[in-house]
VOGU-3710 file (C-alpha; in Angstrom, 3 decimals, decimal comma):
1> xxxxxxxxxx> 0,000/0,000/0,000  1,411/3,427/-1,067  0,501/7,134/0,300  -2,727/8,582/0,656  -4,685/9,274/-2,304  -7,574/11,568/-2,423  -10,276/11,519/-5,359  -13,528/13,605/-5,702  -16,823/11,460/-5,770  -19,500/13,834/-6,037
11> xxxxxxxxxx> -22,250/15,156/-3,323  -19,230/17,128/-1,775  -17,492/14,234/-0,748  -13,957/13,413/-1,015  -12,922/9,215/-1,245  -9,203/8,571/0,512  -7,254/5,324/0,454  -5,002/5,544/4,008  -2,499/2,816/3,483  -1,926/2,544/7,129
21> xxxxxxxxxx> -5,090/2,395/9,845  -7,841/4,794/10,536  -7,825/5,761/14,370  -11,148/7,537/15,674  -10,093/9,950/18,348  -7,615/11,894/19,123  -6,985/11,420/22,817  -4,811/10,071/25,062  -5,605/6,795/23,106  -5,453/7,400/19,933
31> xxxxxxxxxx> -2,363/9,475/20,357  -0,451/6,584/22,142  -1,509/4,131/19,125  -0,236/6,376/16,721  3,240/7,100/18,284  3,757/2,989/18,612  3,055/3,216/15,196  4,804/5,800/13,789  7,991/4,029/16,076  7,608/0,767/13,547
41> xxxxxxxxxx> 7,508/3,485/10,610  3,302/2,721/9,672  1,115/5,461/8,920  -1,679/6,395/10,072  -4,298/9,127/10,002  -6,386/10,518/13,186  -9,838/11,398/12,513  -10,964/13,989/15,557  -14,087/15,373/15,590  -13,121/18,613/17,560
51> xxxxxxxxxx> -11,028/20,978/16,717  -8,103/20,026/19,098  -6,204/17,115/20,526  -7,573/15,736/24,096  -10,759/17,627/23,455  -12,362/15,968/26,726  -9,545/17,366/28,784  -9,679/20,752/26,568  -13,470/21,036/26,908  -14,867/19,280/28,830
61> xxxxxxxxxx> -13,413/19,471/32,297  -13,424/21,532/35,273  -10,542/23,919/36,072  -9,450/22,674/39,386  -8,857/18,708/37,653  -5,283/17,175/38,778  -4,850/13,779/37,809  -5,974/11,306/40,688  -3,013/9,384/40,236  0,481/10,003/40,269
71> xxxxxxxxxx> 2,164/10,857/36,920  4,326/7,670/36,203  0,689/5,544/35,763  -0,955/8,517/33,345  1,903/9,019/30,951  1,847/7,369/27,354  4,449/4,994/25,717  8,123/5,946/24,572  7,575/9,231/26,185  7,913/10,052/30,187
81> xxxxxxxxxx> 6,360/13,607/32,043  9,104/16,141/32,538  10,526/15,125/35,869  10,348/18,734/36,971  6,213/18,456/37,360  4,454/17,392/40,500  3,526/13,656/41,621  -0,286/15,054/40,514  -0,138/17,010/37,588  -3,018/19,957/36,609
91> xxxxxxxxxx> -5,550/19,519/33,923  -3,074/22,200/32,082  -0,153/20,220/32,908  -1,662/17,143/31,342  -2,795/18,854/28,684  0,375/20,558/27,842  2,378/17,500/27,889  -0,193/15,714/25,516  0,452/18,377/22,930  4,032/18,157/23,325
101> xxxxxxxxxx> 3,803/14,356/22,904  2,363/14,614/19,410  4,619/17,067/18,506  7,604/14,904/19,469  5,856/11,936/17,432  5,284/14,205/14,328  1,083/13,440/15,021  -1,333/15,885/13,462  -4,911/14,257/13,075  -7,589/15,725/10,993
111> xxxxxxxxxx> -9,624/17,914/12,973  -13,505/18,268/12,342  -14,026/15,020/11,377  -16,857/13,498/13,062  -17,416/9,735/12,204  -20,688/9,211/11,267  -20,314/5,578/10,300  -17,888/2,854/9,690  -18,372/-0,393/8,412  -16,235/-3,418/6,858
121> xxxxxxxxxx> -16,994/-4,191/2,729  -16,166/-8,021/3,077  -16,289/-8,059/-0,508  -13,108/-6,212/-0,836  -11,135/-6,381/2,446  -11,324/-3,018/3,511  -13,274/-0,585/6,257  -15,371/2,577/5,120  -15,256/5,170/7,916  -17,685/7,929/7,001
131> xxxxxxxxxx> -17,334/11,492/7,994  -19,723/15,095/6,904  -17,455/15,365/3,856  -15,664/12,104/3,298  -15,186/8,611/2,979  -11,730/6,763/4,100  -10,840/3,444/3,105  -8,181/1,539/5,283  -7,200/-2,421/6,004  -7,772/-1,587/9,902
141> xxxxxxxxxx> -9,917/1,041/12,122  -8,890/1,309/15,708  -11,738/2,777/17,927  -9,833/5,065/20,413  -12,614/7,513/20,960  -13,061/5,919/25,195  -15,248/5,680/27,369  -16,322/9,329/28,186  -17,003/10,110/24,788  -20,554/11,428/25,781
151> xxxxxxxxxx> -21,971/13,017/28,838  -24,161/10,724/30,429  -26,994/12,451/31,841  -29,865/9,967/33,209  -33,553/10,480/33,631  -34,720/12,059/36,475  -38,843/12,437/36,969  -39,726/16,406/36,746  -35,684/17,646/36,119  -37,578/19,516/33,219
161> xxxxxxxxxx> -39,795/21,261/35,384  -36,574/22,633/37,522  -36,837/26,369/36,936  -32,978/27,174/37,522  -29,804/26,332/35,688  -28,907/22,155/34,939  -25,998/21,163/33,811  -23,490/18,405/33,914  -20,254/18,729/34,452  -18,883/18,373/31,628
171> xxxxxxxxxx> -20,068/22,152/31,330  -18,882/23,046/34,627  -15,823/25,162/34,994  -15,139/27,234/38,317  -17,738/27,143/41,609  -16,983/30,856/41,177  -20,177/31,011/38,756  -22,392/29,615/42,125  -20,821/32,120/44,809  -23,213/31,815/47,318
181> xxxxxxxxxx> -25,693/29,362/45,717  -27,362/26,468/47,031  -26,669/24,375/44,457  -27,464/20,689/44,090  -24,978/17,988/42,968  -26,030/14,961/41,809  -23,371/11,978/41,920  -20,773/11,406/44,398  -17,741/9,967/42,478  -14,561/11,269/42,103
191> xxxxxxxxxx> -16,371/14,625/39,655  -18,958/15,048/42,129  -16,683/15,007/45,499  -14,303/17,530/43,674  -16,949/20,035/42,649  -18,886/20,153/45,971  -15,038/20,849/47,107  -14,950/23,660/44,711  -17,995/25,243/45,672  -17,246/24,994/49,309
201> xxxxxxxxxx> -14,067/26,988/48,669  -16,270/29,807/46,346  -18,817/30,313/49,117  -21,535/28,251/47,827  -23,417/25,858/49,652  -23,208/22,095/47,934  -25,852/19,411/48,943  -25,075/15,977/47,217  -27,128/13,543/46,261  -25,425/10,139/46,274
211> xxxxxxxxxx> -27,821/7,360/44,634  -25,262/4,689/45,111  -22,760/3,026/47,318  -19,489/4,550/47,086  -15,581/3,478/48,351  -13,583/6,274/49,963  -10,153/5,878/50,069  -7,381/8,445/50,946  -5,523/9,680/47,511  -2,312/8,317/49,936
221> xxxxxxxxxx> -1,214/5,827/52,529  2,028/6,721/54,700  2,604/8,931/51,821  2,381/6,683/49,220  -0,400/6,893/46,598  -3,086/3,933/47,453  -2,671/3,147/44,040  0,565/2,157/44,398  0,068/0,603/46,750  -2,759/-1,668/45,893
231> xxxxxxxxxx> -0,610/-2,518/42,983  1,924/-3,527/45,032  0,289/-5,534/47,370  -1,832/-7,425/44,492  1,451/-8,943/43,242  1,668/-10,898/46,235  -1,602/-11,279/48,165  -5,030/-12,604/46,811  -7,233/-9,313/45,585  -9,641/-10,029/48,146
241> xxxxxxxxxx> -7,253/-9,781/50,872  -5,514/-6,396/49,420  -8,938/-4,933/49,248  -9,350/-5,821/53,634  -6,458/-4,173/54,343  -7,364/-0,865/51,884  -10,564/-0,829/53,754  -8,881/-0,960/57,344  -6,538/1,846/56,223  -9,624/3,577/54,799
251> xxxxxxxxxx> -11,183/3,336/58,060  -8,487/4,036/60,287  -7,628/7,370/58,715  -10,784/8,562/57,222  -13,415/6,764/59,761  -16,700/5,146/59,007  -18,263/6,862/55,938  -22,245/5,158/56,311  -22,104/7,480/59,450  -22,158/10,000/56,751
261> xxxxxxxxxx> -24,684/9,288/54,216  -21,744/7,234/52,299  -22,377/3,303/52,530  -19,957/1,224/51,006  -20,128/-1,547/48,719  -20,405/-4,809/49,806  -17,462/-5,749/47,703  -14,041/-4,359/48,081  -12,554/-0,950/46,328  -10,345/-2,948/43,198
271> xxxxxxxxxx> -12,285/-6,086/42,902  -15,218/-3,848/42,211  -13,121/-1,453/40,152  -11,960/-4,700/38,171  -15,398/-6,024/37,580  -17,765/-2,627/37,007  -14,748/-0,225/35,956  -16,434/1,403/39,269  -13,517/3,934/40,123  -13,371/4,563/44,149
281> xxxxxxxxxx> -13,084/7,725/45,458  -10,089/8,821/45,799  -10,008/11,766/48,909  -8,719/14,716/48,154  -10,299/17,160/50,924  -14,262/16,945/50,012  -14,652/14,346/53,172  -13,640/16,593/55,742  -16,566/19,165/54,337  -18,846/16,470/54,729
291> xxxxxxxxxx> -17,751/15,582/57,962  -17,586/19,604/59,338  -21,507/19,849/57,595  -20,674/21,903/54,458  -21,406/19,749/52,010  -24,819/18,035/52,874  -25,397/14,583/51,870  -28,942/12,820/50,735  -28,913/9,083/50,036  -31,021/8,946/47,248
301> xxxxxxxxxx> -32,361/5,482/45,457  -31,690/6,397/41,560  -35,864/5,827/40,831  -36,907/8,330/43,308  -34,989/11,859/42,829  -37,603/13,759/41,229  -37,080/17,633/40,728  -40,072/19,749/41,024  -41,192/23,736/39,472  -43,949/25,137/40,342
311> xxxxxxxxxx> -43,260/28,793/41,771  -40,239/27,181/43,566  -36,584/25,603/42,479  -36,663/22,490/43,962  -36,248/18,725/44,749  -38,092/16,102/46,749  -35,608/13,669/48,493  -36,632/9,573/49,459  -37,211/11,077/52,775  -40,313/12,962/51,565
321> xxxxxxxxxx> -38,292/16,610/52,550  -38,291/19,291/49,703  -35,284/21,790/49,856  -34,847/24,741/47,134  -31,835/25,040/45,061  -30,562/27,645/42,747  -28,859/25,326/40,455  -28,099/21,641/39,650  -25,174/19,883/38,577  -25,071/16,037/37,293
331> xxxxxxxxxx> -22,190/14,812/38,176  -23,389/11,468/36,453  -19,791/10,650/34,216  -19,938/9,622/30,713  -20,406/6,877/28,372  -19,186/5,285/25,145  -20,809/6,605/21,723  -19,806/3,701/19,533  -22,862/1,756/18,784  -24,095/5,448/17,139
341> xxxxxxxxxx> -21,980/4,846/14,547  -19,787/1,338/14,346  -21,821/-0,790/12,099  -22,244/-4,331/11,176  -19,938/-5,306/14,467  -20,851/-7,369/17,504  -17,790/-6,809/19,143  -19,126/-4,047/21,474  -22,110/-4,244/23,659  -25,510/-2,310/23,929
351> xxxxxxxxxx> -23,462/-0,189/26,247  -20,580/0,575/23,774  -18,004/-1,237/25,966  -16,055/-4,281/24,137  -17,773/-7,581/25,387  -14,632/-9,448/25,935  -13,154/-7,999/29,465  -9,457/-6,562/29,599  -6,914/-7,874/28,805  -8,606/-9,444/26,143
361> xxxxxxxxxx> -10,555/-6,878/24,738  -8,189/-4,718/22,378  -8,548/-6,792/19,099  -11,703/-7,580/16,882  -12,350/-9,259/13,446  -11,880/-8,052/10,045  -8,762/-5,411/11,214  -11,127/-4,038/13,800  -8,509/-2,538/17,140  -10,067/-1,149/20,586
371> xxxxxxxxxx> -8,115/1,210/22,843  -9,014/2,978/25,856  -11,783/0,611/26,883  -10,201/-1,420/29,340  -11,915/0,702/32,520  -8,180/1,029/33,963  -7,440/4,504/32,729  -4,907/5,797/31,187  -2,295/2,785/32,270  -4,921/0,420/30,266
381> xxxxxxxxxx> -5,030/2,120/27,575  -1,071/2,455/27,157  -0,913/-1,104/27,467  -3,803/-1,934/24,583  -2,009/0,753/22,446  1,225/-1,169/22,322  -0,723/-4,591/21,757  -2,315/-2,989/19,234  0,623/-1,242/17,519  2,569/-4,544/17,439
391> xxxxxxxxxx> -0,390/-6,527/15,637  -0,312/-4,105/13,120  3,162/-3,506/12,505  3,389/-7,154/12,060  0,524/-7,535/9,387  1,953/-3,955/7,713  5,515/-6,115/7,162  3,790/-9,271/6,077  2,164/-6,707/3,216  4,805/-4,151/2,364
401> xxxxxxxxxx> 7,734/-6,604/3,098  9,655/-4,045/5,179  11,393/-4,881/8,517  10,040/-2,928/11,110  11,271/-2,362/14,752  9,819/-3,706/18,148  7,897/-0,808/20,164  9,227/-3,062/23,467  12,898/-2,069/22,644  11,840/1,670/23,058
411> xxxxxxxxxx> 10,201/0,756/26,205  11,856/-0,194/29,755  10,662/-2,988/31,837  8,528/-0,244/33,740  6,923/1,086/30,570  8,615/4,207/30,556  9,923/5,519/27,863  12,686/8,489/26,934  12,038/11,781/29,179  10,914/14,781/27,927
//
């Protein structure tokens, strides 16, 4: 397969043989896949349908964001954070070393180029990935657009009647907009816990509404990140066992959270995270609020919240009281948007998550690749993108008879690559 070619088809659309893979996204992902491959000398091209790299982390995220764990498990391959930034870098950090990443790799994906379809023509071997004004041809398609591609904002009876602002948080920048609100937060992961932190510190007054059980664990241990930690300790001791001693940590240093509204599940912090992608909770000062009565807490079953309007902003709680808010925020996370537009594929579920479980779940049929789905962050989906750069590197030598190089010789036992 040679370079691109590009040919007018008519109805303002342009047809494009890619001799190397399509790869829908341009995050973290995608970005990772298309350094491995650039390392083993295959093209590629990036469809993004924003107009930047990481446009999640760009957009979509509130200002006060650090990564919730330490730097060495969030970086990509062949490429390490400068050592001069913190164990937690900022949302601008991250976002500064993700552009500098595909600068170093030479990566510019098409921007504005929102997939609205892509299936395989068995006929003829190749995948048609359809965007607004054109239609790429390629051997392989590697879905990298995640698992947050879409706000996921759930049904709640009478929200519509709500007479004040709603919005999620992907919308949600500073709790400097809410100075001395009452404003009501729904979901208490690790979004949630963070903005009713942020509003406590701008004055306003945060009641959450947590319609789940929820894991609180300290962000460290003895000054060690719990992540760590936990991976440590799994490399010795049965996961059930590493989760009982989390939880006695947890306890110890934090104290009972049902006290507070915040029940735990009945199974332990990484088992759960392993089976639901369920992140925990990682504690970064939000607790203490709850504990000191700043941030109010109502248990809430997910089929009763019900927001009411009449004359008043309001909601009814399980409990039958009725408080009045100024605002809402759904801090309800976000979901995959592949079945909208992956076609003629059984691969993924109803819920746009790959059916086969990690570590299995990077590689389809017909040239079909998966990264960023694994429900283990950033470290998952660093792992899938070498898997998946090898697989192809080896089918693009097979085809073009060219000897290409190993990603793992760039790459240390650790995964870490050269520094920045």
């Amino acid at each position: 397969m040679g370079s691109r070619q590009e040919h007018d088809i008519g109805n303002g659309l342009r047809l494009e043989s890619v001799p190397g893979p399509v790869i829908v996204g341009a995050g973290p992902s995608g970005l990772a896949v298309a350094a491995c491959l650039q390392k083993n000398g295959v093209p590629c091209l990036i469809l993004e349908r924003s107009d930047c790299i990481a446009s999640l982390w760009q957009q979509r995220t509130y200002d006060r964001l650090k990564l919730h764990l330490p730097k060495q498990f969030c970086q990509l391959p062949l490429l390490d954070f400068p050592e001069s930034l913190p164990k937690y870098p900022t949302k601008h950090q991250f976002i500064s070393y993700l552009e500098s990443y595909a600068e170093h790799f030479s990566i510019e994906p098409k921007f504005k180029q929102a997939v609205l379809s892509a299936d395989f023509d068995s006929a003829n071997g190749f995948w048609r990935v359809r965007t607004q004004d054109s239609l790429y041809l390629s051997r392989w398609i590697v879905v990298a657009t995640g698992e947050n591609a879409e706000p996921n904002v759930p049904e709640i009876n009478g929200l519509e009647t709500f007479r004040g602002p709603v919005l999620h948080t992907s919308a949600y920048k500073s709790g400097s907009e809410f100075r001395n609100q009452r404003v009501l937060v729904v979901g208490c992961g690790n979004s949630g816990m963070e903005v009713c932190l942020d509003l406590c510190r701008r004055n306003a007054s945060p009641h959450m509404v947590v319609r789940n059980s929820v894991h609180i664990l300290p962000r460290e241990m003895f000054g060690i990140s719990t992540f760590t930690i936990a991976l440590t300790l799994n490399k010795w001791l049965p996961l059930k066992l590493v989760d009982k001693l989390l939880l006695l940590v947890a306890n110890f240093t934090l104290g009972n959270t049902d006290r507070f509204g915040l029940r735990r599940p009945k199974t332990g912090p990484i088992e759960l995270k392993n089976a639901t992608g369920k992140t925990p909770v990682l504690d970064v000062g939000a607790l203490a609020h709850i504990k000191s009565g700043k941030i109010k807490v109502n248990f809430q079953n997910k089929s009763d919240g019900r927001c009411k309007g009449g004359n008043k902003n309001g909601a009814k709680f399980m409990n039958g009281q009725e408080k009045e808010f100024d605002s809402i925020i759904l801090a309800t996370g976000y979901k995959s948007n592949v079945p909208s537009w992956l076609e003629d594929s059984d691969f993924f579920g109803g819920d746009g998550m790959p059916k086969t479980p990690f570590p299995n779940g990077w590689k389809g049929e017909n040239g079909l690749y998966v990264v960023g789905f694994t429900k283990r962050g950033l470290l998952g989906a660093s792992s899938d993108a070498i898997k998946v750069a090898r697989d192809i590197s080896e089918q693009w030598t097979m085809i073009n008879g060219r000897k290409c190089c190993c990603i793992d010789s760039h790459i240390g036992s650790s995964g870490e690559g050269k520094r920045m």
